[in-house]
C-alpha positions in Angstrom: 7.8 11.4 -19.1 8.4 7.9 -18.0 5.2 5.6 -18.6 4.9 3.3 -15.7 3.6 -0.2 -15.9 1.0 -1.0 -13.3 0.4 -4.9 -11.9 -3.3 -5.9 -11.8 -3.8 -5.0 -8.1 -2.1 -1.6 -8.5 -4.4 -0.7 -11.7 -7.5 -1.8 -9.4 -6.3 0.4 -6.4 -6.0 3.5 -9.0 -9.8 2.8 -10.2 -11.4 2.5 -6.4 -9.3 6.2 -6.1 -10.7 7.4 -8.7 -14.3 6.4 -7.8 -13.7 8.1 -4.3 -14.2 4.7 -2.2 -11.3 6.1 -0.6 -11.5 7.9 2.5 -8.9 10.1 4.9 -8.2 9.0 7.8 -8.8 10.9 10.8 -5.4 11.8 12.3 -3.8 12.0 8.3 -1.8 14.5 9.2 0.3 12.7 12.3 0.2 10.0 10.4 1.9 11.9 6.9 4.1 13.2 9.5 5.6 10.0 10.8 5.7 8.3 7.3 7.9 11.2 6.0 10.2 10.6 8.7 10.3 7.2 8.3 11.3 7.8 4.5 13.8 9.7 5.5 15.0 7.6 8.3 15.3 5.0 5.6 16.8 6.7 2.9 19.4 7.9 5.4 21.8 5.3 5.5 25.0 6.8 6.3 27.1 3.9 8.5 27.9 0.1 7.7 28.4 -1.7 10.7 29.9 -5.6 10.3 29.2 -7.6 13.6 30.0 -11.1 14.3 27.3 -13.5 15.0 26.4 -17.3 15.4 26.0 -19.2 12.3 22.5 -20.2 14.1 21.3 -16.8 14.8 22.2 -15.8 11.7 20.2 -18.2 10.0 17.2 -17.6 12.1 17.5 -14.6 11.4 17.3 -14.9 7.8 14.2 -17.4 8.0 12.1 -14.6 9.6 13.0 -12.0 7.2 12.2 -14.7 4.3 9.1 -14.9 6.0 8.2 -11.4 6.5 9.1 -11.0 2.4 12.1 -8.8 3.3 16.0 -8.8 3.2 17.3 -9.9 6.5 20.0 -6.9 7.0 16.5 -4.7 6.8 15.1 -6.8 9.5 18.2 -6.0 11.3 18.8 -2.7 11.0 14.9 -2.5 12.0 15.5 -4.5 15.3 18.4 -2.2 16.1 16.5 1.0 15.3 13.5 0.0 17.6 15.8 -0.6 20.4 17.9 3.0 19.9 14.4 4.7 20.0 13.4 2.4 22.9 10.7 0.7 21.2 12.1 -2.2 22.7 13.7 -3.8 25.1 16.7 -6.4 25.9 16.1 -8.1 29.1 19.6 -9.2 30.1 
């Protein structure tokens, strides 16, 4: 079996575990639920898609991703996704 290394933080989380100062949530279940399919949704990747864009959107585009610690086509693909479920909306 594979040892894994452990940061600082993670090695700390694993102790508080252990000592039980970790508690379920009420509504675990729903909530296992919609992180499963959010796994999946993620893993899923099936299409590429190239769209043309502004230089300037672009690039604002990749400053809030840099921000937000994450790649910008994830923040992307993560905008587009909210709208196809109608998390969101484009007011035209």
């Amino acid at each position: 079996m594979k040892k894994i290394k452990l940061t600082k933080y993670e090695k700390d989380i694993v102790k508080e575990v252990e000592k039980g100062n970790f508690k379920t949530v009420d509504n675990f279940v729903e909530l296992k639920k919609e992180f499963e399919e959010a796994a999946r949704n993620t893993l899923a990747k099936t299409k590429n898609v190239n769209i043309r864009m502004s230089h300037v959107d672009w690039y604002k585009l990749k400053i809030k991703a840099a921000k937000n610690g994450l790649p910008y086509q994830t923040l992307m693909a993560s905008i587009l996704h909210q709208y196809a479920d109608g998390k969101i909306e484009v007011k035209l």
